[in-house]
Backbone bond lengths (Angstrom), bond angles and torsions (degrees), N, CA, C in turn:
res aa  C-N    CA-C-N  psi(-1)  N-CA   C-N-CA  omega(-1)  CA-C   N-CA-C  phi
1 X - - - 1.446 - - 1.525 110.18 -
2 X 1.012 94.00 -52.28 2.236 98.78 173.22 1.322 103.43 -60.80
3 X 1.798 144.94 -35.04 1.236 127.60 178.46 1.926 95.69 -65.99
4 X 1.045 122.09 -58.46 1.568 124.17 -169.81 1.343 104.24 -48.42
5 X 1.204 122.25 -48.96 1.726 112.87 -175.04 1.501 105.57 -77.63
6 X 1.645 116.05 -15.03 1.693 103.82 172.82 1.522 110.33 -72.17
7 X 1.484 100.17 -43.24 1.506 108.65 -168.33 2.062 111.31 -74.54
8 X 0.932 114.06 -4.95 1.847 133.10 161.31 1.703 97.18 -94.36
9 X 0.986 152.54 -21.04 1.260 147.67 -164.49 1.457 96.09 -90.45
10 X 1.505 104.01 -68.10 1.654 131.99 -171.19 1.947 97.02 -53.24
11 X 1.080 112.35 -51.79 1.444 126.23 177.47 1.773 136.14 -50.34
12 X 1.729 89.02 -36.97 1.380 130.84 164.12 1.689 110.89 -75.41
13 X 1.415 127.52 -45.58 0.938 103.50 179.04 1.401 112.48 -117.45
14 X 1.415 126.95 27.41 1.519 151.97 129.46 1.550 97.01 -51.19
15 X 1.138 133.26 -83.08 1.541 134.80 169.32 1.636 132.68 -28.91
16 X 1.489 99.58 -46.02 1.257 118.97 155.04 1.589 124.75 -44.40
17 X 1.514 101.60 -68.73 1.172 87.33 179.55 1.810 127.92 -82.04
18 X 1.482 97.54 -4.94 1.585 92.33 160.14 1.691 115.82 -48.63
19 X 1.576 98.37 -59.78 1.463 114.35 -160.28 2.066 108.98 -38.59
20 X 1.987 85.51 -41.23 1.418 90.34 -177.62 1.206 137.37 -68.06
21 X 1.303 108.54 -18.75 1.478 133.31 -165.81 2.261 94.28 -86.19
22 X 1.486 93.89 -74.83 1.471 95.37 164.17 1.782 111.73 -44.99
23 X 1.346 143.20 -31.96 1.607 114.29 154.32 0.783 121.18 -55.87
24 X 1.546 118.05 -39.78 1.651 117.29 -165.48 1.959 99.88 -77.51
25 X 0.749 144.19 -50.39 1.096 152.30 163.55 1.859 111.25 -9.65
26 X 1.884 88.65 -70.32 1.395 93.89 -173.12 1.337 103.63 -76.50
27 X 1.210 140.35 -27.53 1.395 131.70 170.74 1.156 123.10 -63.12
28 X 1.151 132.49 -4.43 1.432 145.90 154.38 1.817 109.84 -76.88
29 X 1.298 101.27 -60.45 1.574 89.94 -173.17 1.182 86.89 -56.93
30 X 1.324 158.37 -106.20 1.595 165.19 174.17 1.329 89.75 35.05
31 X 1.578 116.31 -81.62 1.429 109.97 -174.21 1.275 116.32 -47.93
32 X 1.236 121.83 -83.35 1.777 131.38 163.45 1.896 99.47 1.09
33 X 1.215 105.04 -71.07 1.503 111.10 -165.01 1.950 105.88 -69.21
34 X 0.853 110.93 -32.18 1.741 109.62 161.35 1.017 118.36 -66.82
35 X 1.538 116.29 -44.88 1.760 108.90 -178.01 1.557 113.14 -52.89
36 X 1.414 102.22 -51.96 1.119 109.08 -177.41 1.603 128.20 -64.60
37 X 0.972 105.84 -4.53 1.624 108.57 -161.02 2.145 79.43 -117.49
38 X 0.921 128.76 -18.39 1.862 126.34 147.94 0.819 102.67 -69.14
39 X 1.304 141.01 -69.48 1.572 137.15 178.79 1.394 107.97 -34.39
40 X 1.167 141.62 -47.51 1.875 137.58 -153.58 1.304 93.98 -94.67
41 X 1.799 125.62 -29.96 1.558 123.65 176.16 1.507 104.95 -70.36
42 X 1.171 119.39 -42.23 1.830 119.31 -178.07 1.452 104.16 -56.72
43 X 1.673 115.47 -57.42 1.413 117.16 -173.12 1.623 100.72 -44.94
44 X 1.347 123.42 -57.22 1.431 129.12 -149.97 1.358 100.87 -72.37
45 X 1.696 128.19 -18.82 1.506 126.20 -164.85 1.870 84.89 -93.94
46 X 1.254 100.40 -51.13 1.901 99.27 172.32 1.631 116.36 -12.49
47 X 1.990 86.11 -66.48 1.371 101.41 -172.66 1.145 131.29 -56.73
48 X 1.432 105.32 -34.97 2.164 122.29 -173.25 1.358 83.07 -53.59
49 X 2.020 98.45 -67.05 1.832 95.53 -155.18 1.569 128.00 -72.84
50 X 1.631 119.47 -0.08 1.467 109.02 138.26 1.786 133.90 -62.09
51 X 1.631 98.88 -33.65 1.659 104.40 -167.70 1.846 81.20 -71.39
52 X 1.071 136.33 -49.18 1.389 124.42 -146.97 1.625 98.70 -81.49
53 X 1.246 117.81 -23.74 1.356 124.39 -175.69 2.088 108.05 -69.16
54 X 1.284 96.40 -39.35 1.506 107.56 170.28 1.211 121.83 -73.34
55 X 1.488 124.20 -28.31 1.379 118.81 -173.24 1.385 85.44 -100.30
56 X 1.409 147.33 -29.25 1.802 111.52 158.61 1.111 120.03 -53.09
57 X 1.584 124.38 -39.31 1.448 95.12 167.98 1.306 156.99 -86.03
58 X 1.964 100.91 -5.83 1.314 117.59 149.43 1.389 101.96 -44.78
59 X 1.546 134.69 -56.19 1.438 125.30 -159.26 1.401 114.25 -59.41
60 X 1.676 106.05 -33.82 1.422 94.76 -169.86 1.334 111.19 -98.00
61 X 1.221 102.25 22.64 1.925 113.55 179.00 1.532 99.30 -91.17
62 X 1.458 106.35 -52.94 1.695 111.94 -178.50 1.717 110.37 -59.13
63 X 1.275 116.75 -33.02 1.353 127.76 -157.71 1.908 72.06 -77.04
64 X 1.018 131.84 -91.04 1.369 143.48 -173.97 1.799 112.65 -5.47
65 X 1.177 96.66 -65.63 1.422 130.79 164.67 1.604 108.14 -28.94
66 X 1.417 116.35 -80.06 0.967 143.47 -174.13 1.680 101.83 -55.53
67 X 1.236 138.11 -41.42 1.566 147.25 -151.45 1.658 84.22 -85.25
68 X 1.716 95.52 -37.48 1.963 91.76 -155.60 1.724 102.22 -72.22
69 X 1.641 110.60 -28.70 1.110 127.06 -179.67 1.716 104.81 -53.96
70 X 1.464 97.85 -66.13 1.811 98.00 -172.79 1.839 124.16 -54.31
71 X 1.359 98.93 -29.39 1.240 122.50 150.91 1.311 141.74 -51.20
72 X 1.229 114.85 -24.83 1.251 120.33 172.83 1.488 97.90 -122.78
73 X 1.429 141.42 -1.31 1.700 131.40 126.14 1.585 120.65 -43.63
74 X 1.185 96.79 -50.41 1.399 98.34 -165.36 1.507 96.12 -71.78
75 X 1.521 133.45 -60.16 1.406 99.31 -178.79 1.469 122.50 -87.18
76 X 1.444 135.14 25.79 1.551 127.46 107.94 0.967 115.40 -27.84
77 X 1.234 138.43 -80.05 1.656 136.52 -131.58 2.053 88.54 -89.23
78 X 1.340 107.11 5.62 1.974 91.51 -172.21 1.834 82.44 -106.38
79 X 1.655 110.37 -37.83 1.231 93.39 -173.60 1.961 110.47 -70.92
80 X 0.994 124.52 -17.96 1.396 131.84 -176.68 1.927 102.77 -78.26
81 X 1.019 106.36 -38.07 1.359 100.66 177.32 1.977 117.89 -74.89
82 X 1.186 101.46 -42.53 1.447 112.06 172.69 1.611 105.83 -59.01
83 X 1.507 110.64 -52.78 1.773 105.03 -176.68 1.596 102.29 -68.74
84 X 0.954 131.02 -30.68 1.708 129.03 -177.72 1.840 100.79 -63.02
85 X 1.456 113.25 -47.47 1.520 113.08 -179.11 1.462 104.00 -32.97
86 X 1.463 105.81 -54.84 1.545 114.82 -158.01 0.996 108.11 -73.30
87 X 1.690 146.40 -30.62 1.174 125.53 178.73 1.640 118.92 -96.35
88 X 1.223 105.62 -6.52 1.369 111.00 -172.35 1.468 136.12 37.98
89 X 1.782 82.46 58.34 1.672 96.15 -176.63 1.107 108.37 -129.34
90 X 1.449 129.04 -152.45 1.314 123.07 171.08 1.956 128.12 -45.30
91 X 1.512 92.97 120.01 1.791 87.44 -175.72 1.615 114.12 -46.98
92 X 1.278 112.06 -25.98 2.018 108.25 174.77 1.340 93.21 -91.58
93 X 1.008 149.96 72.36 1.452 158.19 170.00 1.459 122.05 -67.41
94 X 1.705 85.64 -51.87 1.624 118.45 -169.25 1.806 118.45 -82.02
95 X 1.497 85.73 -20.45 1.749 114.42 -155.39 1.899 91.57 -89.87
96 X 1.609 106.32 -37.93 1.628 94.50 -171.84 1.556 116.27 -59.78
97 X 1.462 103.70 -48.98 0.961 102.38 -158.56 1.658 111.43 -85.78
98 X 1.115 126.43 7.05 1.359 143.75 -151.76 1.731 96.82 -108.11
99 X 1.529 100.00 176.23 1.532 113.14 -176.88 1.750 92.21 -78.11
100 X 0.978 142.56 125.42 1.717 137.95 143.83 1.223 140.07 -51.70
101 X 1.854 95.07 -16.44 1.362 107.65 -164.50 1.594 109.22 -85.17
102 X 1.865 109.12 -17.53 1.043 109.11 -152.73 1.383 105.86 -94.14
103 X 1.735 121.00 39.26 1.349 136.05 128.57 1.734 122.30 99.46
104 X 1.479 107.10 1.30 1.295 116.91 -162.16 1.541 107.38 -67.87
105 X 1.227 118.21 -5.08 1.576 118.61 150.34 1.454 100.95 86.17
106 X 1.370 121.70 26.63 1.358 125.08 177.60 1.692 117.77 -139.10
107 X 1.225 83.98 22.22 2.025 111.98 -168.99 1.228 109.61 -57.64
């Protein structure tokens, strides 16, 4: 009877330490599988804040764009006013005979 309860004892903590080894096991993949699944959220926040980092500077390319545009209306419309002084004819003087398309916003 004392060999049977050694050999259930011995058996028990033969079992035991399986059980422990298999926690420790899965608590590792657990970790492993969290790191990684932080890891794929960092990559993906990476990603937003390059795409968003590019479309500010598309924005401030268009904004740029656009300044150089009004800028080169505005001195249209100074050179169109100065050549109109001189002939003293119609203020669209410059505008009839000219392209319209090319946007000076006074067409």
């Amino acid at each position: 009877m004392k060999n049977d309860l050694r050999e259930h004892l011995d058996n028990f903590d033969a079992g035991s330490q399986d059980q422990k080894l298999l926690s420790i096991t899965f608590l590792e993949a657990q970790q492993v599988t969290k790191h990684a699944e932080a890891e794929a959220i960092h990559q993906h926040q990476l990603e937003v804040k390059k795409t968003n980092l590019k479309l500010q500077k598309a924005n401030a390319e268009v904004l740029e764009k656009q300044s150089q545009v009004l800028m080169l209306q505005l001195c249209l419309a100074k050179f169109e006013k100065q050549s109109n002084h001189g002939h003293g004819a119609d203020p669209f003087f410059t505008l009839s005979g000219a392209d319209a398309s090319l946007g000076s916003g006074y067409a």
